[in-house]
C-alpha positions in Angstrom: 111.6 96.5 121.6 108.1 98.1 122.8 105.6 97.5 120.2 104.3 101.1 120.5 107.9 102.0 119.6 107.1 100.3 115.9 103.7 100.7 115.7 104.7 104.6 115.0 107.3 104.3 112.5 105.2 101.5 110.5 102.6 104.2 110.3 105.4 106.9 109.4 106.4 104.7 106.8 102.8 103.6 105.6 101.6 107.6 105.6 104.9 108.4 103.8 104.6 106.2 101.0 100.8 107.1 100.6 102.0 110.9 100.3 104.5 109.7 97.8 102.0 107.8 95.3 99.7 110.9 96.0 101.9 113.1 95.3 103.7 111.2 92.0 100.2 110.9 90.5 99.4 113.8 90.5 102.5 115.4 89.4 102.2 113.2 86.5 98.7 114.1 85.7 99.3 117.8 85.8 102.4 117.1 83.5 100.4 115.0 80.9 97.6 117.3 81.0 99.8 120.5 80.4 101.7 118.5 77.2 98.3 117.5 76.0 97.0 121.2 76.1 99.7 121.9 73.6 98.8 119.3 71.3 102.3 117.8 70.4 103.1 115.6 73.2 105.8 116.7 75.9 108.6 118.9 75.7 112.5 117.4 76.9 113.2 118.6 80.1 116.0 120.9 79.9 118.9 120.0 82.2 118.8 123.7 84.1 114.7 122.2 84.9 115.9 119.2 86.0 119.2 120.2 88.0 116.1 122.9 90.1 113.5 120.0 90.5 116.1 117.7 91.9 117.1 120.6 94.4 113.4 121.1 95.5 113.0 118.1 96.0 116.1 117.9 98.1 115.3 120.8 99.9 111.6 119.3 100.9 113.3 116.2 102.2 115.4 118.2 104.2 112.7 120.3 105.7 110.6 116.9 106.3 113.9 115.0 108.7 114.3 118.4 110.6 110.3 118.5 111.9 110.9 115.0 112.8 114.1 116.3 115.3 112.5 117.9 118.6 113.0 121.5 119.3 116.1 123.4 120.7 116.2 124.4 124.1 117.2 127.7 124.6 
């Protein structure tokens, strides 16, 4: 195997995994700042809010693997 042929997926998988830490940090900030604003602590999730962030975050996955494919040709 070429080593420029891993070199690009251990930085896919490096920049990946920095995006997710980012990104799960500051999900949970935001969502223990907004329970702290109202004073009591955090609300249960209801299952219809969990069932739509499951989807979006499905959805974003998806729409991440498809920009890896190259384009059509026509």
């Amino acid at each position: 195997m070429n080593p420029t042929q891993t070199d690009w997926k251990k930085r896919s998988y490096l920049t990946g995994a920095l995006a997710g830490v980012t990104f799960g940090l500051l999900s949970a900030y935001l969502y223990t700042r907004a329970a702290e604003e109202e004073g009591d602590g955090p609300n249960p999730m209801s299952t219809m809010q969990l069932i739509g962030l499951i989807l979006s975050a499905l959805s974003l996955i998806r729409q991440i693997a498809e920009s890896g494919k190259p384009p059509k040709k026509k």
